[in-house]
C-alpha positions in Angstrom: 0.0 0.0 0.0 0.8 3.3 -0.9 0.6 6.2 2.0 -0.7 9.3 0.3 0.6 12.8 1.4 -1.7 14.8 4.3 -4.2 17.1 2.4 -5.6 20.2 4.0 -9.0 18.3 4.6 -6.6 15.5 7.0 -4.8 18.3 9.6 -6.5 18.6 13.3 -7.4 22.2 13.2 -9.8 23.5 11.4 -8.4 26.6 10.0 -4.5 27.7 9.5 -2.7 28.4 12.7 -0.9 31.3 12.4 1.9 32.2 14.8 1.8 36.1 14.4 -1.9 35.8 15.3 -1.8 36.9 18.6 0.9 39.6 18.7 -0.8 41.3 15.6 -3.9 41.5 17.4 -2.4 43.0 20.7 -0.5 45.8 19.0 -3.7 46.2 16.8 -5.6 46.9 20.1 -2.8 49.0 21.2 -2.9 51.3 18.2 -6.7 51.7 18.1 -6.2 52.7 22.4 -3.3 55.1 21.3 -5.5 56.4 18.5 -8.6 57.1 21.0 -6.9 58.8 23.8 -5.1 60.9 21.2 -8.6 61.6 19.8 -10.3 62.3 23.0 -7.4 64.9 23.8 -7.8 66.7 20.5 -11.2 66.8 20.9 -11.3 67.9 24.7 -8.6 70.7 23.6 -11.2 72.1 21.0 -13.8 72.0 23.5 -12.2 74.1 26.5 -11.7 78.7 26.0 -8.9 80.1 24.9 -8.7 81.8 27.7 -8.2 79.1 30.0 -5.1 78.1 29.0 -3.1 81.0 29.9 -5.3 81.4 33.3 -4.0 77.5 34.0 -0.6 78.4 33.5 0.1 75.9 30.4 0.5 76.4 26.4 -2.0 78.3 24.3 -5.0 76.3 22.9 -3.4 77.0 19.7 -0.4 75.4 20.8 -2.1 72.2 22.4 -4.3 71.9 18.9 -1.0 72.2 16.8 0.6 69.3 19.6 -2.3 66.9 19.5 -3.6 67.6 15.8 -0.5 66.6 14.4 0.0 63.6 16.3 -3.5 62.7 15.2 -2.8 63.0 11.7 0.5 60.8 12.0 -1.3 58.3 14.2 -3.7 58.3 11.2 -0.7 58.5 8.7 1.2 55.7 10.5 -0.7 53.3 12.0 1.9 51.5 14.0 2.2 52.3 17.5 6.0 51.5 18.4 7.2 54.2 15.5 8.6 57.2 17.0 5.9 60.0 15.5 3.3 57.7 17.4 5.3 57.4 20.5 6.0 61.2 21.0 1.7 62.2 20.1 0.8 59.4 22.9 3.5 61.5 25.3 2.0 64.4 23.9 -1.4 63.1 24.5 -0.7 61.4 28.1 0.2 64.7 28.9 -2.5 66.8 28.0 -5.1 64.2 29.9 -3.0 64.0 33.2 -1.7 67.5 33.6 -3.8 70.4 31.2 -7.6 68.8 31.6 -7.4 68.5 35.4 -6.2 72.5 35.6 -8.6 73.6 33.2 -11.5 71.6 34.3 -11.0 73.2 37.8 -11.1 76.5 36.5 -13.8 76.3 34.2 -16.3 74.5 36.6 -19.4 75.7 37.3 
C-alpha cells in the first residue's frame, strides 16, 4: 500500500494556525487605544476657551491643537504604534489628559 501525502482536509485544526496571530492583534488593540486617547485629547482641547489656557498656566490652545492635531494626523498616517511620530503624540497626548484637563477643568467648573 501506498501512504498518500496529508491534504488540508486531514490536519487537526480546522483553520491555519498562524503564529503572528496573537501579537498582531495586541499591537492592533494597542494602536486603536493610542489612537482614542489621542482623539479624545484633541477633541477635549477644542472644546475648552482660549482663555483658559493661559489662566491655568500651560500652552496656548493653539499650541495644544498644533501638539495633539499633528500627532493625530501621524497616528492616522502611520498606523503602527512603536514608530517614533506615534510614541511622541501618545506623550503628547498622556500629557495633555494628566496635567492640562485636570487644571482647566478646575477653573472652568461651574
Amino acid at each position: 500500500m501506498r501512504s498518500r501525502p496529508l491534504s488540508r482536509l486531514d490536519c487537526r485544526y480546522p483553520g491555519v494556525v498562524s503564529l503572528f496571530a496573537l501579537p498582531s492583534l495586541i499591537m492592533s488593540v494597542v494602536s486603536l487605544a493610542m489612537f482614542a486617547a489621542q482623539a479624545f485629547a484633541f477633541i477635549d482641547a477644542v472644546t475648552h476657551r482660549p482663555d483658559a489656557y493661559p489662566a491655568a498656566d500651560k500652552l496656548t490652545k493653539k499650541a495644544w491643537l498644533i501638539i495633539l492635531g499633528l500627532a493625530l494626523a501621524a497616528h492616522m498616517l502611520i498606523w503602527a504604534p512603536l514608530s517614533l511620530f506615534n510614541l511622541v503624540g501618545i506623550v503628547a497626548a498622556l500629557v495633555y489628559i494628566v496635567d492640562v484637563r485636570p487644571a482647566l477643568r478646575s477653573l472652568t467648573r461651574y
